[in-house]
C-alpha atoms as one frame of an Amber mdcrd trajectory, in Angstrom:
protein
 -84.361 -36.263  44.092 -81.102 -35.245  46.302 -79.017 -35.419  43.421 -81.444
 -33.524  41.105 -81.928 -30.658  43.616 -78.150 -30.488  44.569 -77.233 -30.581
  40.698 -79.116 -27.506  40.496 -77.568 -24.966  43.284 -74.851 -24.914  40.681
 -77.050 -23.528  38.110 -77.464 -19.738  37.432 -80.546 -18.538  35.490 -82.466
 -15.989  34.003 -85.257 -15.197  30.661 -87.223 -12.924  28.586 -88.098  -9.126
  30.013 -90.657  -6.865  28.926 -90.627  -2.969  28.393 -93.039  -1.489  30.974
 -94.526   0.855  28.328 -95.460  -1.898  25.740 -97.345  -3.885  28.968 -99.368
  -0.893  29.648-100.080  -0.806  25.933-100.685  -4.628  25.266-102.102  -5.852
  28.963-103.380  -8.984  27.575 -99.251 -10.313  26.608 -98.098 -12.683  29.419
 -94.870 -12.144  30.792 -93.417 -15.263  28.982 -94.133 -13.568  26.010 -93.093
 -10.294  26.035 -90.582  -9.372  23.694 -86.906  -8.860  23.944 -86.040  -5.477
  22.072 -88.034  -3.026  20.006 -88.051   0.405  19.570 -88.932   2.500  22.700
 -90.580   5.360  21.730 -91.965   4.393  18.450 -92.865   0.833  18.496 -95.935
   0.727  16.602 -95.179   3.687  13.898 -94.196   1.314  11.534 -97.411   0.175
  11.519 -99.344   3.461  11.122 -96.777   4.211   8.161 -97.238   1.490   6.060
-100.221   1.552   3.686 -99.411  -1.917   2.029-100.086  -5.472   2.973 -96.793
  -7.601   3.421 -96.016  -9.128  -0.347 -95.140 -12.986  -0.315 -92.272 -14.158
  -1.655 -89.147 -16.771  -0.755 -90.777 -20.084   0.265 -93.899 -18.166   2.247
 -91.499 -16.004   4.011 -93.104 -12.457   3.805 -90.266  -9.429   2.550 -90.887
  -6.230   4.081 -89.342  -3.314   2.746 -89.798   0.426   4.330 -89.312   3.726
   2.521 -89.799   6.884   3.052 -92.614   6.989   0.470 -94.231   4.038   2.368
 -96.098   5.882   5.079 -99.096   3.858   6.518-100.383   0.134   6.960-103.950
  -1.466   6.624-106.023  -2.177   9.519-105.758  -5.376   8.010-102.805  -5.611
   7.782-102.370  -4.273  11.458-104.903  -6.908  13.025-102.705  -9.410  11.353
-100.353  -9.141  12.102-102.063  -8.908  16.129-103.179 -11.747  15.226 -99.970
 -13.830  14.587 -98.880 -12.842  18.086-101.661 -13.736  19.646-101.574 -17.324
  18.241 -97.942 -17.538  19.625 -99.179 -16.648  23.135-102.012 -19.027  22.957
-100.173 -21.756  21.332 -97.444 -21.070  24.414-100.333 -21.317  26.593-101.764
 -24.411  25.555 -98.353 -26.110  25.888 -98.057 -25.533  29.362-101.345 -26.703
  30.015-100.851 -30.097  27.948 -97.296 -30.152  29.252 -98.961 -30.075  33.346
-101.310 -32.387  32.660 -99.247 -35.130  31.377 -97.586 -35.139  34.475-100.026
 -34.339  36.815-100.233 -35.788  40.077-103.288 -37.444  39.375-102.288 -39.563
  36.672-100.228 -42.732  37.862 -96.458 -42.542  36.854 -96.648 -45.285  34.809
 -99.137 -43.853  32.626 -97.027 -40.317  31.860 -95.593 -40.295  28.039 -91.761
 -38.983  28.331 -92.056 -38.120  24.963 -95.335 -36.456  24.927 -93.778 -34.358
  28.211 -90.936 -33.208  26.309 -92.747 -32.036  23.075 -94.485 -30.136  24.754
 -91.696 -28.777  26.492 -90.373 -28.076  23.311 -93.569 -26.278  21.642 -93.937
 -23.882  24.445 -89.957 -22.697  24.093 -90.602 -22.699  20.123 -93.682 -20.565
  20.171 -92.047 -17.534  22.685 -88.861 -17.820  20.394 -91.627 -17.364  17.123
 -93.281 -14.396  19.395 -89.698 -12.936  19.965 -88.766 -13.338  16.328 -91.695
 -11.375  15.357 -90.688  -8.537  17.895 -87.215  -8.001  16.563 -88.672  -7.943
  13.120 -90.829  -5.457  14.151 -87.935  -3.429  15.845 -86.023  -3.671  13.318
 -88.090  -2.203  11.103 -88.706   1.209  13.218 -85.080   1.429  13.725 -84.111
   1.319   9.486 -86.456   2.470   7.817 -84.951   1.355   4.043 -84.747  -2.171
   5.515 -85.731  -5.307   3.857 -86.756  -7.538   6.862 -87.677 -11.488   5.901
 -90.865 -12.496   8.428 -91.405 -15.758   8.335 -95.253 -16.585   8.482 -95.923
 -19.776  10.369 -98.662 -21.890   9.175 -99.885 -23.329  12.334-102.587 -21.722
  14.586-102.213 -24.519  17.665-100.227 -26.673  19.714-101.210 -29.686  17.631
-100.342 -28.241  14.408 -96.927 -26.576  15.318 -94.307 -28.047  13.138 -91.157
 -28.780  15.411 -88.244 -29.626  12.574 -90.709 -29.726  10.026 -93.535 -32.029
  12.156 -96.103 -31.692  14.429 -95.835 -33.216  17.822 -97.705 -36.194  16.581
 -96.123 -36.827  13.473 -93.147 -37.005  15.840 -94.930 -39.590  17.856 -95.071
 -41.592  14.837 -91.447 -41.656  14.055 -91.204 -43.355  17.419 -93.221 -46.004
  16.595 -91.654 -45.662  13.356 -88.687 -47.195  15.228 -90.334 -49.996  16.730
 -91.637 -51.259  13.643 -88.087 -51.317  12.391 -86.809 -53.182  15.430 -89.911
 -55.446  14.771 -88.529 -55.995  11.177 -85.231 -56.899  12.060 -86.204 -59.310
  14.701 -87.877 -60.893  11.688 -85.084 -60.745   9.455 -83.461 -62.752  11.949
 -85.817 -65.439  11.907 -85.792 -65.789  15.826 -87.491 -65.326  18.762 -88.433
 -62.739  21.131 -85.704 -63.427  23.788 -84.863 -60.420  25.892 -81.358 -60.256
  24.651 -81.679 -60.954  21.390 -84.584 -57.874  21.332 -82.073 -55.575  23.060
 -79.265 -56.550  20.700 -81.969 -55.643  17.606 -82.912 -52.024  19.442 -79.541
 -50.910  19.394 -78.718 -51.934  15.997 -81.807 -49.908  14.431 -80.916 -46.975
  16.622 -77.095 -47.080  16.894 -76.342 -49.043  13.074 -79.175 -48.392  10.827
 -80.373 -44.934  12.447 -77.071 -43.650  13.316 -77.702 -42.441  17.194 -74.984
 -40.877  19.018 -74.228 -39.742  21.709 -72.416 -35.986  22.577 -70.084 -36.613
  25.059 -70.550 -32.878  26.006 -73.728 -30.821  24.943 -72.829 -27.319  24.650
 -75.991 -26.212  22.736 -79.508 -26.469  24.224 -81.272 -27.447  20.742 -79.308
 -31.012  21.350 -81.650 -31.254  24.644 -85.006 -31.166  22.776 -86.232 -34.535
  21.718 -87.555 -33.398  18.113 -84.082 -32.012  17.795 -82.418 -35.638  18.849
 -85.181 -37.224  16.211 -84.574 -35.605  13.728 -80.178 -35.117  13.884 -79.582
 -38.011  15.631 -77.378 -36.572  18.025 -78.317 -35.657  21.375 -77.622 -35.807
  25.205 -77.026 -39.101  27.032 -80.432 -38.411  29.150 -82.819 -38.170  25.550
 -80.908 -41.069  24.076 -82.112 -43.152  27.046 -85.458 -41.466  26.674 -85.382
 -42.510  23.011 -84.617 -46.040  24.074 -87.473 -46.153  26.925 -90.190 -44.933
  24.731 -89.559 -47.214  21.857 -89.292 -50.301  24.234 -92.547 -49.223  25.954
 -93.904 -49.760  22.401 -92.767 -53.051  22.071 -94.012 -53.808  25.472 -90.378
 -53.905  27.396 -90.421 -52.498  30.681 -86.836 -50.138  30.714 -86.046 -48.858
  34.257 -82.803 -46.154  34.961 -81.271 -44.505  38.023 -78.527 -41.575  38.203
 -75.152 -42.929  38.514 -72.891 -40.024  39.453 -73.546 -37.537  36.475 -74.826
 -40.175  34.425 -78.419 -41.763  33.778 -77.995 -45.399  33.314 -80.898 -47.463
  31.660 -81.776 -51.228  31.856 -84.466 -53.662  31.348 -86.636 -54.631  34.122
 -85.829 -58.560  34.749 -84.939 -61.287  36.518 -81.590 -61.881  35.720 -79.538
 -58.728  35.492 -76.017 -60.846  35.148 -76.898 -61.419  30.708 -76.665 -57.613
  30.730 -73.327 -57.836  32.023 -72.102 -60.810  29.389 -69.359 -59.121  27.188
 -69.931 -60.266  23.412 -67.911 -58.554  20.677 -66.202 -56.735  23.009 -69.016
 -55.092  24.823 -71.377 -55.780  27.461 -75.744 -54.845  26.311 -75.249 -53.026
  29.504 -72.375 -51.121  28.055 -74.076 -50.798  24.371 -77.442 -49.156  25.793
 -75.959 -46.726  28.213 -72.636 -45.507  25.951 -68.699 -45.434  26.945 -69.373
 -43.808  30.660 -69.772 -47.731  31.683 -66.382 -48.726  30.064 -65.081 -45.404
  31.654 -62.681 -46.187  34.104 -63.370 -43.030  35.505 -66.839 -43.268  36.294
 -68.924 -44.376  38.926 -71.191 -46.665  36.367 -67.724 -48.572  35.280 -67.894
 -50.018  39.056 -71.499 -51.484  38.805 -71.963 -54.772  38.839 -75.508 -56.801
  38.390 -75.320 -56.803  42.533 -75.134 -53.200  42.940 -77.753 -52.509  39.763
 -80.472 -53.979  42.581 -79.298 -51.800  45.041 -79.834 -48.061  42.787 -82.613
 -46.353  43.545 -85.192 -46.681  40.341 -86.167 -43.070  38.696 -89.589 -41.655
  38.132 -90.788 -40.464  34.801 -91.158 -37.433  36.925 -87.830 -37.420  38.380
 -86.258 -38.197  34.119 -88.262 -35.170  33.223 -86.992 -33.447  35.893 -83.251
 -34.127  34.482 -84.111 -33.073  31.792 -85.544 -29.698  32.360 -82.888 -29.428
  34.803 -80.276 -29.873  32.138 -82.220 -27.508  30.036 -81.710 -24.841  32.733
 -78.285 -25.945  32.918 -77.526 -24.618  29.417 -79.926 -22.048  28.743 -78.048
 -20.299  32.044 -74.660 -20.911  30.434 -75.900 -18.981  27.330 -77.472 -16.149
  29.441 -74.227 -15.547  31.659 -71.809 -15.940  28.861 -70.742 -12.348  29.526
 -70.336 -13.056  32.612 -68.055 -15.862  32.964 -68.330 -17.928  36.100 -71.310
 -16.416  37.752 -73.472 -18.625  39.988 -76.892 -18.529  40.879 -76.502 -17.958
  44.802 -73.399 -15.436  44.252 -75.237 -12.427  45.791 -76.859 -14.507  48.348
 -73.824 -14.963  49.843 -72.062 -11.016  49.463 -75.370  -9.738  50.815 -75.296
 -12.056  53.497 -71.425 -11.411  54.471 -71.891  -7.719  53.763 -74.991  -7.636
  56.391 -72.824  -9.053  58.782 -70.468  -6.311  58.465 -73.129  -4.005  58.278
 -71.474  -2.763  54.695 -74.597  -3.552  52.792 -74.240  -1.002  49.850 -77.048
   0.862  48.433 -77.715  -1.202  45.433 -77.513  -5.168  44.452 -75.762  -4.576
  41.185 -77.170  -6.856  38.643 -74.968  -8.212  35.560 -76.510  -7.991  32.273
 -77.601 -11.229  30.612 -78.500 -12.515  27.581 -83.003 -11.991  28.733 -83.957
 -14.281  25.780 -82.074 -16.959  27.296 -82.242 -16.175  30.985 -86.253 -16.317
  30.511 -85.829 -19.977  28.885 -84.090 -20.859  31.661 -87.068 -19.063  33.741
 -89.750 -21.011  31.840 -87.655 -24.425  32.445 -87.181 -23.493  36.214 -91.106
 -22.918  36.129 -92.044 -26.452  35.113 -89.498 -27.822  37.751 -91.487 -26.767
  40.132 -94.713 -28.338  38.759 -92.951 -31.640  38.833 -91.519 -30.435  42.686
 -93.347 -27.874  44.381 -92.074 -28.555  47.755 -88.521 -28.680  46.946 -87.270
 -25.450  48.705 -84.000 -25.605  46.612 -85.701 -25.331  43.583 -87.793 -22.611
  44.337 -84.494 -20.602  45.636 -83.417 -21.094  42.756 -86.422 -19.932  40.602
 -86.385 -16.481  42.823 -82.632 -15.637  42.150 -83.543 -16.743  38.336 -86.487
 -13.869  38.615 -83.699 -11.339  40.270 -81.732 -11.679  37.663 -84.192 -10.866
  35.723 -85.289  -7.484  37.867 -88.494  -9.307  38.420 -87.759  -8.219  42.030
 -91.574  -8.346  43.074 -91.827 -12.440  42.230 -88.338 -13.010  43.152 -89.545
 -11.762  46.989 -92.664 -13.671  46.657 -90.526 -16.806  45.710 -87.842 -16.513
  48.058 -89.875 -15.699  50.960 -91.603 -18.970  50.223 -88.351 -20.861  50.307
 -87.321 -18.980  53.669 -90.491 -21.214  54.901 -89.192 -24.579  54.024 -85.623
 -23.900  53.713 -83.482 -24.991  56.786 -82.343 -22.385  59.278 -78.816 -21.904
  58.268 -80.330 -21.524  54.169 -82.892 -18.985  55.575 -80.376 -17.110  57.793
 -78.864 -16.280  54.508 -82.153 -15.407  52.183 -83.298 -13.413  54.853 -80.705
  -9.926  54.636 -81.385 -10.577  50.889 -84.785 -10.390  50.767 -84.726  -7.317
  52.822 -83.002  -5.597  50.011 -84.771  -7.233  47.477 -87.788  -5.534  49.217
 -86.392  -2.222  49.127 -85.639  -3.031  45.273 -88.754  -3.261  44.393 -90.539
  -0.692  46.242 -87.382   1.923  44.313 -88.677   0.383  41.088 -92.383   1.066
  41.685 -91.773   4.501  42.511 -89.597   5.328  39.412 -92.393   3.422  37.271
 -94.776   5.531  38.785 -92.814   8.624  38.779 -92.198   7.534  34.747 -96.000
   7.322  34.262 -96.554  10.572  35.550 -98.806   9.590  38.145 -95.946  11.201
  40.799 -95.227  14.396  40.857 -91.984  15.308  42.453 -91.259  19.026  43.291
């Protein structure tokens, strides 16, 4: 848990922002959900312009075109096309929910499905990107008005029927015991027994011969981090390989236990005698084979372990591998977001605030960088289910606030932060606290220019 919340001061994060004047228009749209660019001023024109429905063509994607002669829409068309976004929202919704309750507190650990977790994971960030989609189409449309704009029409009006890579999340289920019938099978083919080794040996030939599994020494995109994505390519991080690996041993009733090893996750079976995992055959160790080159890496801290020191790690939660995960998700959605800004961290103004205050030099405005909002509010939505899995973690929730200034969400960011000064130690608060002053005064300048903006202020 150390690790996981010290991996994660390094990260710098941010997601998804609304325009105040569509909110006011569309109240029911959940922050998650609010779109990422459309027109300003004439968002919903299109719409009153166009008096035909959309017609179908290209493999159920729906081709708009706009004309000048095309003035007007249907109310059918209209509610819709309402309609469609709603369905993303609730769809979003609905993932969260199933996503929280697979790994609720309640439930015992053993008893939490990694995979089920991660679809999830993975349906909620596919639905706001489908919501977001939808909202550039639209913009796009107001902004050329002789454009032919392709709008895909998804097909699936819940969580359970969302196709991730062309399945649903339990079609995706089913490839994993998919996999576990094909160990089974070649277990057979063998015409032996069910000796641990032996079933090890037969795992990583179905998913490293026959299925082609690999491991990317160095995941640069974020779609390699989502388990469907890893299904269905084959390639993937080191931490949903092993996930891979646990769930289909779960299904053949093999208990697979892991522990982070420097900035690896290492993976072995629960039993007796750990020394047969360290037995080089062929030139490799099963040790070696499940986990990837990192144990063969002189340079790493798993080369040094030994079947001594493999009693002596401290065995990971399927809360704490979720939590690597989403943590790694943050990691890279971040990465994306700042890309424009090369090198910033997460804490950076925490600490010029902090020496500024002491100098009493504080100037008049924290100036935020632009980011990439689609991507800072992944990281957002990732940073939110963190803190479902570790709500008292006052690193984590620092973290989450300066994700939400990034953003300009300056009113949650003080709400989170001031939470953290709570828990956090003195030194840590000593340094949120000149921030959150200013993050105070932030918010109350925004308020009175939204205000102002509304009309609901008059100044002379």
């Amino acid at each position: 848990m150390k690790m996981l919340s010290a991996s994660l001061t390094l990260f710098c994060d941010p997601f998804v922002t609304s325009i105040a004047t569509f909110s006011a228009t569309n109240p029911a749209i959940p922050r998650d959900l609010r779109p990422i660019r459309y027109d300003h001023d004439q968002r919903w024109m299109w719409i009153r312009r166009r008096k035909t429905p959309f017609s179908w063509t290209r493999n159920g994607t729906a081709v708009v075109s706009v004309s000048a002669s095309a003035s007007s829409i249907s109310t059918n068309q209209m509610t819709r096309d309402s309609s469609r976004l709603n369905v993303y929202q609730e769809v979003a919704k609905s993932a969260r929910e199933r996503f929280t309750q697979e790994i609720s507190f309640q439930s015992k650990d053993k008893d939490i499905s990694l995979a089920k977790a991660l679809l999830y994971i993975a349906a909620e960030d596919e639905a706001f990107l489908a919501f977001n989609k939808e909202m550039d189409a639209r913009s796009l449309l107001n902004e050329r008005r002789t454009a032919s704009v392709p709008v895909k029409e998804e097909e699936w009006d819940s969580v359970e029927k969302m196709l991730l890579a062309g399945k649903n999340i339990t079609e995706w289920l089913c490839e994993l015991d998919n996999i576990a019938r094909e160990v089974e099978a070649e277990l057979v083919s063998r015409d032996i027994g069910c000796h641990l080794v032996e079933v090890l040996d037969a795992i990583n030939v179905v998913l490293f011969e026959s299925r082609g599994f690999k491991r990317s020494p160095v995941v640069v995109d974020s779609k390699y981090s989502y388990l469907h994505t890893v299904l269905s390519t084959g390639c993937g991080s080191a931490i949903l390989l092993s996930i891979i690996y646990i769930e289909v041993c779960r299904r053949l009733n093999l208990t697979i236990v892991g522990s982070r090893v420097g900035e690896d996750f290492l993976i072995w079976p629960q039993m007796g005698n750990l020394e047969e995992l360290f037995k080089v055959t062929s030139g490799h160790s099963l040790f070696a084979i499940v986990n990837g080159r990192c144990v063969e890496d002189p340079r790493s801290k798993a080369s040094d372990l030994t079947s001594n020191s493999l009693l002596g790690l401290e065995i990971a939660t399927k809360r704490d591998i979720i939590g690597i995960s989403l943590a790694n998700l943050i990691r890279l959605h971040w990465k994306r977001a700042s890309r424009s800004s090369h090198g910033l961290m997460l804490t950076s103004p925490l600490r010029h605030v902090h020496n500024a205050h002491k100098k009493h030099e504080m100037s008049q405005n924290l100036n935020v960088p632009l980011l990439r909002q689609r991507d800072l509010r992944l990281a957002i939505m990732a940073s939110e289910r963190l803190l479902v899995l570790h709500p008292h973690n006052w690193a984590l929730r620092r973290d989450h606030g300066m994700m939400l200034y990034y953003n300009r969400e300056y009113g949650e960011a003080v709400q989170e932060l001031s939470i953290c000064m709570a828990f956090a130690p003195e030194e840590e608060a000593q340094v949120l606290e000149p921030f959150v002053e200013k993050l105070h005064l932030l918010r109350l300048e925004s308020t009175w220019k939204s205000m102002e903006h509304a009309g609901h202020v008059k100044v002379p």
